[in-house]
Backbone bond lengths (Angstrom), bond angles and torsions (degrees), N, CA, C in turn:
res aa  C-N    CA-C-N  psi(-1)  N-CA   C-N-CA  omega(-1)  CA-C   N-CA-C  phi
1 X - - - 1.463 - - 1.528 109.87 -
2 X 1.197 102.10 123.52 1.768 107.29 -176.11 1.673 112.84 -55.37
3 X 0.954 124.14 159.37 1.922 123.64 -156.65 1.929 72.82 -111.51
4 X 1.324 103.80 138.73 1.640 118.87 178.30 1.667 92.94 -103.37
5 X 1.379 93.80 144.22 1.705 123.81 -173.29 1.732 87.37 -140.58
6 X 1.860 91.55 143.92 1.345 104.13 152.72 1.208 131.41 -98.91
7 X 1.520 137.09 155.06 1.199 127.96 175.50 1.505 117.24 -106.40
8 X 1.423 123.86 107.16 1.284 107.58 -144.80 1.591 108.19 -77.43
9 X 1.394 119.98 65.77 1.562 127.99 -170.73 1.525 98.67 -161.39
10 X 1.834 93.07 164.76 1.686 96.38 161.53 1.187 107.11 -149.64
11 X 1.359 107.86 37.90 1.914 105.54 131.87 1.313 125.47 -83.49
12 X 1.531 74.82 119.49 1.397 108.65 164.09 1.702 124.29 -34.57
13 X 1.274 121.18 -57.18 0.776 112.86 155.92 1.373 151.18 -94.65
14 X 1.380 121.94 33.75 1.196 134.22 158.11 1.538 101.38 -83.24
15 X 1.807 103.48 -65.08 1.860 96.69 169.27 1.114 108.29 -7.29
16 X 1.470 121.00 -76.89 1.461 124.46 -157.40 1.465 122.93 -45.95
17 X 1.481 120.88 -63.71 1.046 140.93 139.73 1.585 125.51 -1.18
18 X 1.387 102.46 -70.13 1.494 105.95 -161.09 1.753 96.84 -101.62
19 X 1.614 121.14 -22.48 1.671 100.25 151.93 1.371 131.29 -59.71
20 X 1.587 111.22 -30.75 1.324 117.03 164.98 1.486 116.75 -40.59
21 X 1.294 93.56 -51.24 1.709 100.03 -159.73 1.158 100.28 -86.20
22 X 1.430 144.26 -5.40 1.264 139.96 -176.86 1.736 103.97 -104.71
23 X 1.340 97.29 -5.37 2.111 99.30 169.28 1.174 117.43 -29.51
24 X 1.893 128.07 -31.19 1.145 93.53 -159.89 1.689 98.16 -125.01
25 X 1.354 103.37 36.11 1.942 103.46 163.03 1.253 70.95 -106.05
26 X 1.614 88.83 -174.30 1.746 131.75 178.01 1.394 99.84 -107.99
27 X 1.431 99.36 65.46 1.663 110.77 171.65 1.399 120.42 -142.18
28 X 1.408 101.14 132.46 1.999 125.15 -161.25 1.670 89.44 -108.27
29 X 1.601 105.05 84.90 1.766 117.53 159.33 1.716 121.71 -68.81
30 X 1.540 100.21 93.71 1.516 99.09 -179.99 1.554 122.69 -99.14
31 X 1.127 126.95 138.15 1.182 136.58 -170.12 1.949 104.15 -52.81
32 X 1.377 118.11 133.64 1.369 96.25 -178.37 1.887 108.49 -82.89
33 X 1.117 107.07 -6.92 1.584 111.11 -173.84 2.064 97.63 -47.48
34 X 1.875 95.13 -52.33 1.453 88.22 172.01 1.108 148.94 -22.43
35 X 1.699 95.17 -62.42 1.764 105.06 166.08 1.557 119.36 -72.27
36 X 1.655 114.03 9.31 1.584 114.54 175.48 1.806 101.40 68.84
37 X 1.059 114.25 40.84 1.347 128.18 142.94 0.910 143.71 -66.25
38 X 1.439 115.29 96.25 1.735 107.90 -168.45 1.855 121.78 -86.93
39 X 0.922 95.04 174.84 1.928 94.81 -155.06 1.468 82.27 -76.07
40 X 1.695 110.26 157.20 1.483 137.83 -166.64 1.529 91.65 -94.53
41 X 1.118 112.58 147.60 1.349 121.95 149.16 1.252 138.29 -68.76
42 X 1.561 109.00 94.86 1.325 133.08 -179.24 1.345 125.53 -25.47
43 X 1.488 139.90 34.70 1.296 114.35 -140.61 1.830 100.86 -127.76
44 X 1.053 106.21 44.49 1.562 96.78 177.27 1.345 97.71 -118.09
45 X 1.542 116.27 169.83 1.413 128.97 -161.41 1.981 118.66 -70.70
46 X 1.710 78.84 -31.06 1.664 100.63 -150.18 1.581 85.90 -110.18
47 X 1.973 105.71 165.03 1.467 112.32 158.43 1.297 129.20 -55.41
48 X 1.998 110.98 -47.59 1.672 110.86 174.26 1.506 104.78 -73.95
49 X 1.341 146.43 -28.70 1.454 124.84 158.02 1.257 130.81 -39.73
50 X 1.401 117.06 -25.86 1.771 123.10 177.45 1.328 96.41 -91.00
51 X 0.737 114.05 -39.39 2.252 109.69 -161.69 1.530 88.21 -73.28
52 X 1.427 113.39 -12.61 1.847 101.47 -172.96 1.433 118.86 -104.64
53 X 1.416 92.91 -13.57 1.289 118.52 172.08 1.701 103.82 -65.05
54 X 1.321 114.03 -58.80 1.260 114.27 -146.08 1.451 99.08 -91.04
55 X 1.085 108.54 -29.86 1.444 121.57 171.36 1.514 114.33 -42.26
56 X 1.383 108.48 -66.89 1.536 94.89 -173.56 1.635 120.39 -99.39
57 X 2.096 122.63 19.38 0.758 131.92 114.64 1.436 125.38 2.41
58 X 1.660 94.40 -94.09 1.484 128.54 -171.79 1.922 104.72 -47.13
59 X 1.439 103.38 -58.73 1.158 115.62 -177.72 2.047 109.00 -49.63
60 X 1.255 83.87 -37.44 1.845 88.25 -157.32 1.827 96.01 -75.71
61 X 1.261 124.21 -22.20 1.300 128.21 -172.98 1.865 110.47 -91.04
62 X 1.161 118.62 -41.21 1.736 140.56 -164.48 1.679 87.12 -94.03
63 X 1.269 148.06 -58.10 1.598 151.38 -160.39 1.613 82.27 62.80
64 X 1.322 139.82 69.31 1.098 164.24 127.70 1.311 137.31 -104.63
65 X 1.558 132.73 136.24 1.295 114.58 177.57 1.626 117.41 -74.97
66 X 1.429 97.98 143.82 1.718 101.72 179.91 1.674 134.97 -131.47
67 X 1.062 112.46 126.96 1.588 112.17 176.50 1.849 123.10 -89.96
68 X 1.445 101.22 129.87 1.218 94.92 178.11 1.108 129.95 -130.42
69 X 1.202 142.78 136.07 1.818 121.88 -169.17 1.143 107.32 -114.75
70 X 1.457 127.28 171.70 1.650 142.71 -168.31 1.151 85.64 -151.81
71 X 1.748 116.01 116.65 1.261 118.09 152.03 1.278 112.56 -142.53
72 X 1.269 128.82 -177.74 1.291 139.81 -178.17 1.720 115.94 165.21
73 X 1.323 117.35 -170.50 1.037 119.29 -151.15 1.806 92.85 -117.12
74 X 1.249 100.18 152.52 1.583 119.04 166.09 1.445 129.53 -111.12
75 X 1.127 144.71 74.94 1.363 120.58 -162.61 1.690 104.72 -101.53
76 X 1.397 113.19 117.14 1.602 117.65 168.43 1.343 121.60 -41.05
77 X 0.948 132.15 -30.07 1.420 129.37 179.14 1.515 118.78 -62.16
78 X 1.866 104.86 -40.89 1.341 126.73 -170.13 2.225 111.79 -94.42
79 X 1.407 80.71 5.50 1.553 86.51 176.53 1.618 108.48 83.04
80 X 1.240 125.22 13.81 1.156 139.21 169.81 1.769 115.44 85.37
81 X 1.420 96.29 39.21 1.679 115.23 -175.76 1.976 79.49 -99.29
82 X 1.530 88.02 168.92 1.262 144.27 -12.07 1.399 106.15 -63.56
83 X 1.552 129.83 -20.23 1.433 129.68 -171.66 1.252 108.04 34.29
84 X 1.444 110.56 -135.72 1.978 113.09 -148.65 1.678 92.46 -46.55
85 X 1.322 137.25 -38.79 1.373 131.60 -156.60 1.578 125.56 -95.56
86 X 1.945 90.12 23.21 1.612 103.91 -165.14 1.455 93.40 -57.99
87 X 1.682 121.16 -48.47 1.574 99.17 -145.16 1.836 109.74 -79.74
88 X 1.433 109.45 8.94 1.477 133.62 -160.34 1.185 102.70 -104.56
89 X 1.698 137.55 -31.49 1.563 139.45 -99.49 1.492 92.02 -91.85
90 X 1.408 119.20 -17.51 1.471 141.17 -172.73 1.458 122.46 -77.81
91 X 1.903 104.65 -19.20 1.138 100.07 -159.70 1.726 117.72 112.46
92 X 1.919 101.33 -68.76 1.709 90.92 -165.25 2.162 85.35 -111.17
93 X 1.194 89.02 135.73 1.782 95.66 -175.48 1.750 98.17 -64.78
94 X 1.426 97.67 144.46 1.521 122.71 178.52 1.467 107.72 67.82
95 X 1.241 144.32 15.56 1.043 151.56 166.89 1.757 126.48 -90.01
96 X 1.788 97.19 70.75 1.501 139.03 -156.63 1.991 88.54 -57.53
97 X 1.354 113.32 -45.88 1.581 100.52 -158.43 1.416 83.69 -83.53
98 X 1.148 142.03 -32.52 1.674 127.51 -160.67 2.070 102.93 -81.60
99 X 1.026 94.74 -26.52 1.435 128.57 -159.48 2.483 89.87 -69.40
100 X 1.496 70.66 -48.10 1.930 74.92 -166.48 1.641 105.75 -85.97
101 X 1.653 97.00 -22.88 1.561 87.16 -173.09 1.550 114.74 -87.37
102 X 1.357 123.54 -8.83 1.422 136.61 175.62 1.647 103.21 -71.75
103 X 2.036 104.44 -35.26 1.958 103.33 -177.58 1.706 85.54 -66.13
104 X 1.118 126.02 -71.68 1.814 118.58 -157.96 1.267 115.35 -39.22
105 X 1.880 113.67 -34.52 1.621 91.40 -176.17 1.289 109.75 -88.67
106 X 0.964 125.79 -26.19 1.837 134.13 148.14 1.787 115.90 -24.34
107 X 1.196 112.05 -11.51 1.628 126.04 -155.86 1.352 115.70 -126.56
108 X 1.520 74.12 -34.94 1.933 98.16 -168.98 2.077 109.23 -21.59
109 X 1.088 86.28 -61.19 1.825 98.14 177.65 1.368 119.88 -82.31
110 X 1.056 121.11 -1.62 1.801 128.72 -157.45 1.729 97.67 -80.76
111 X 1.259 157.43 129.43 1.535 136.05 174.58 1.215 99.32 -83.53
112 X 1.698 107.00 -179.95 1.521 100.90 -171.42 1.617 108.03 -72.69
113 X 1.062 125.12 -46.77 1.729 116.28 174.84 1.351 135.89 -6.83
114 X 1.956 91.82 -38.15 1.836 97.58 -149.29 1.738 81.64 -114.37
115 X 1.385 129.06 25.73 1.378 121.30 -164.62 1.367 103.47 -141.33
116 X 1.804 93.15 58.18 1.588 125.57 162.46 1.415 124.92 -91.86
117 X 1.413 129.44 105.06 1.586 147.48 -153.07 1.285 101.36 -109.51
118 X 1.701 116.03 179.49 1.194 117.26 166.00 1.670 96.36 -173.52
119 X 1.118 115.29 125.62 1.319 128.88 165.35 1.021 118.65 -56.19
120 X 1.483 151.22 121.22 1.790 134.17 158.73 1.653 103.07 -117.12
121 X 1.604 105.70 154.77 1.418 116.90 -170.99 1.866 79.94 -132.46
122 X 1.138 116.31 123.49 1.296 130.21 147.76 1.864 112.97 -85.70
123 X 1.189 131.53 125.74 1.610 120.48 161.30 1.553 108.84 -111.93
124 X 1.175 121.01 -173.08 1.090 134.55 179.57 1.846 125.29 170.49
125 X 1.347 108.41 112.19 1.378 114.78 -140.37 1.800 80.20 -105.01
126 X 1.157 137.06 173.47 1.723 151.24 -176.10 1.145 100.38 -179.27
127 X 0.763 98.09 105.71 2.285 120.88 151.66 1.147 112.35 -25.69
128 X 1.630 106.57 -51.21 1.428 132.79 -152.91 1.527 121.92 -146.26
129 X 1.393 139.79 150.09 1.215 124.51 168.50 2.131 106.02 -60.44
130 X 0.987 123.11 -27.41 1.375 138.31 -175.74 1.623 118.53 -75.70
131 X 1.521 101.68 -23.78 1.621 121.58 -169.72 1.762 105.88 -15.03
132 X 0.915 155.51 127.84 1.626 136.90 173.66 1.299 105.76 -73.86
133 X 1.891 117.86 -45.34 1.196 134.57 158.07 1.525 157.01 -132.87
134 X 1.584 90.09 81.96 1.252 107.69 172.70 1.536 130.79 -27.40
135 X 1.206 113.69 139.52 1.579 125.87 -174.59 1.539 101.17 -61.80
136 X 1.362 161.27 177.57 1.138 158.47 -29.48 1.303 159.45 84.63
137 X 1.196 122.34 79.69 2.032 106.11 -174.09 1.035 94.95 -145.93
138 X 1.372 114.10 164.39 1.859 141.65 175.01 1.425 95.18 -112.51
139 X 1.006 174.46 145.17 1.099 139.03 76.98 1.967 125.03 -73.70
140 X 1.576 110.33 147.20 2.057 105.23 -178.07 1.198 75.56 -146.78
141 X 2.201 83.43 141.45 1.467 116.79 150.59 1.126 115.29 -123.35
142 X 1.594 112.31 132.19 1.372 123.13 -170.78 1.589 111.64 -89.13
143 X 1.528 126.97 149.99 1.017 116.74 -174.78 1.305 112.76 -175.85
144 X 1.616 138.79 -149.85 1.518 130.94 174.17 1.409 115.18 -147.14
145 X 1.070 127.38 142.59 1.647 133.99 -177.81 1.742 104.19 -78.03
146 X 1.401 98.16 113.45 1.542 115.84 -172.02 1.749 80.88 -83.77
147 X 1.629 81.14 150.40 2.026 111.77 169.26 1.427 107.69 -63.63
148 X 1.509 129.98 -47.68 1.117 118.32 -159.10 1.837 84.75 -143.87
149 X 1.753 108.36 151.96 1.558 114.68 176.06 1.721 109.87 -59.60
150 X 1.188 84.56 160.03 2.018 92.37 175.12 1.285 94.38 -166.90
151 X 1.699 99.91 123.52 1.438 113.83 165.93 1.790 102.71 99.85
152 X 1.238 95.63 165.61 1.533 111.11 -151.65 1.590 106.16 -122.53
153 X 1.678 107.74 -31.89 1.293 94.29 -178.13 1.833 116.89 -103.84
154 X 1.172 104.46 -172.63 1.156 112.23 177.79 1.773 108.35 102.88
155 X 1.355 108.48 -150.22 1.146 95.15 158.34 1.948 113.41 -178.64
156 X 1.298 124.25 138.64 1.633 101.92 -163.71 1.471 103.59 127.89
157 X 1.575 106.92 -146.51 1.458 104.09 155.80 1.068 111.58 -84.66
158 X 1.441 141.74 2.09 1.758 115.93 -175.69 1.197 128.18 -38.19
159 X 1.525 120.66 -54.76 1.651 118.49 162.41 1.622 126.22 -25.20
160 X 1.191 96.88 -24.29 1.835 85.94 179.71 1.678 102.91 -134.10
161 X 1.667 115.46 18.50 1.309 108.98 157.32 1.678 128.92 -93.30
162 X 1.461 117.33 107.26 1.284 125.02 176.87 1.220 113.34 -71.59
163 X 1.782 104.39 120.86 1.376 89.33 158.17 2.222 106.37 -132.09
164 X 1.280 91.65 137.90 1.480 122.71 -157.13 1.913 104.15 -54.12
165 X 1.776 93.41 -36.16 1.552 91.93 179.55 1.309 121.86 -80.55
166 X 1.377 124.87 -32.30 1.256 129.57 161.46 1.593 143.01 -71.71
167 X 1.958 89.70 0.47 1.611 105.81 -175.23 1.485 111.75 32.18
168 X 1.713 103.24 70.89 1.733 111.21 -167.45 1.238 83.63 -171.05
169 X 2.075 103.51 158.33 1.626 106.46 142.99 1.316 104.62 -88.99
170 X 1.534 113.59 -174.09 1.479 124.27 177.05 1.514 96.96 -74.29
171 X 1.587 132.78 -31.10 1.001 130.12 -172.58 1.970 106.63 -80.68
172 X 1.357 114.28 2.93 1.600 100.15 171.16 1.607 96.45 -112.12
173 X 1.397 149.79 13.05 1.214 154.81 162.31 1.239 113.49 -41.21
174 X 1.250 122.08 130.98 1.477 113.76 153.41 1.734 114.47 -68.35
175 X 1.601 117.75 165.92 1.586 99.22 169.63 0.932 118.78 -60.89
176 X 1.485 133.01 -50.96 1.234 124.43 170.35 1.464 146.62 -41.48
177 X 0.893 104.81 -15.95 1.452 131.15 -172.94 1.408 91.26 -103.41
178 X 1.109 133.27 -68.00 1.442 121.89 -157.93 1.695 115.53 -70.81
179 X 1.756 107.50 -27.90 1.429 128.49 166.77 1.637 98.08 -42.62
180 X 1.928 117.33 -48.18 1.673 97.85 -155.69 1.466 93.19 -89.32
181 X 1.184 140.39 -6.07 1.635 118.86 -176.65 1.653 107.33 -132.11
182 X 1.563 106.13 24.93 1.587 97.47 178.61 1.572 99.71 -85.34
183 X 1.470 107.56 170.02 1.426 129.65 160.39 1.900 99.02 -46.98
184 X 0.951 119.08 -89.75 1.346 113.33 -176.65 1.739 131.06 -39.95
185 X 1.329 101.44 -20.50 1.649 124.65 -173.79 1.777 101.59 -95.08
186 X 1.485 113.08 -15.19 1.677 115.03 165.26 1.519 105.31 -86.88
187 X 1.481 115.20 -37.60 1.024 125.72 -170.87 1.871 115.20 -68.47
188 X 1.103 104.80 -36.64 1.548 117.11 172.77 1.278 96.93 -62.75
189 X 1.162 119.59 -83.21 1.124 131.38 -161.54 1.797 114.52 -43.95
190 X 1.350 113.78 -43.47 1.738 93.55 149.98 1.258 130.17 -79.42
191 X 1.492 121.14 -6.91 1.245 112.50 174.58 1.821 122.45 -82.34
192 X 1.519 103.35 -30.72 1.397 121.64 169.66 1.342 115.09 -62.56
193 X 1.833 123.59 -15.43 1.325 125.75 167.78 1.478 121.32 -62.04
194 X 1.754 105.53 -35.74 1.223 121.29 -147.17 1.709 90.65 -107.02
195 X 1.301 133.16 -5.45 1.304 127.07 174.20 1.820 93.25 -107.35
196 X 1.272 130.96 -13.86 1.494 111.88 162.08 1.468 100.47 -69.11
197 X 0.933 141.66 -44.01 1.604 140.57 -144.43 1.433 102.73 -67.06
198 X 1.891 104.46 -54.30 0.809 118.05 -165.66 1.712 120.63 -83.25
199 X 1.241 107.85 1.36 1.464 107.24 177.10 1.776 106.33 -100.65
């Protein structure tokens, strides 16, 4: 019987994402909205301060172990905003088209050169709300703020994240594809090291 973990979120599509990437433990990633979990208060400076935040939140409410991530976007031009307040950057949280069209006019003048980005996925896995030491990862994808959206999937900014090796945005990716070289898909992947070790 698969060991149940919370995910201390209820996007939908991160679920997707990070059950994917968790296919190959014996782990059942449940949305915490399920257990009527309400969202943590966002209030630390950094990305791994929120994922740790929410993390043992989740944990302290479910008496389940829980994983949580903090990610968002960096763009150099903008001084590395929107960062922690990507999924906010708009004003109303999760609001992806208001969210992308506030980065373009932010851009509006920027040429393509200076409109070098980078994705980061902070995680952070807890046993316990008490954990002393919680699991850990960084994962970044580097990339560039496209002029106009392209592509349908994904979800966030992907539509206007270029990346140069895949001659794609993140938003024309298949999941799979975007699972092995996203920010969050580096980030699994050291964090999934450190929950084999440890089991």
């Amino acid at each position: 019987m698969a060991e149940r973990w919370i995910l201390a979120s209820g996007n939908a599509g991160k679920l997707a994402e990070m059950s994917a990437l968790l296919g190959t433990l014996d782990i059942e990633l449940v949305a915490q909205s399920d257990y009527g979990v309400s969202d943590a208060v966002e209030d630390g400076v950094a990305f791994i301060d929120n994922a740790l935040i929410k993390a043992r939140h989740a944990a302290a409410i479910t008496c389940l172990p829980a994983i949580a991530d903090d990610s968002g976007l960096a763009v150099d031009a903008l001084g590395g905003a929107p960062g922690i307040y990507s999924a906010r950057y708009a004003g109303v949280h999760g609001n992806d088209k208001a969210n992308n069209e506030k980065l373009l006019a932010a851009l509006a003048n920027t040429p393509d050169e200076e409109r070098g980005a980078a994705f980061h996925c902070c995680l952070v896995a807890t046993i316990s709300p008490t954990d002393p030491a919680p699991m850990t990862a960084h994962g970044v994808w580097r990339g560039k703020i496209l002029h106009t959206p392209r592509g349908s999937g994904g979800f966030g900014y992907d539509p206007l994240f270029w990346i140069a090796s895949e001659q794609a945005s993140a938003g024309e990716l298949s999941a799979s594809r975007k699972n092995a070289i996203s920010h969050r898909g580096r980030a699994m992947k050291l964090l999934l090291d450190q929950l084999r070790a440890r089991r």
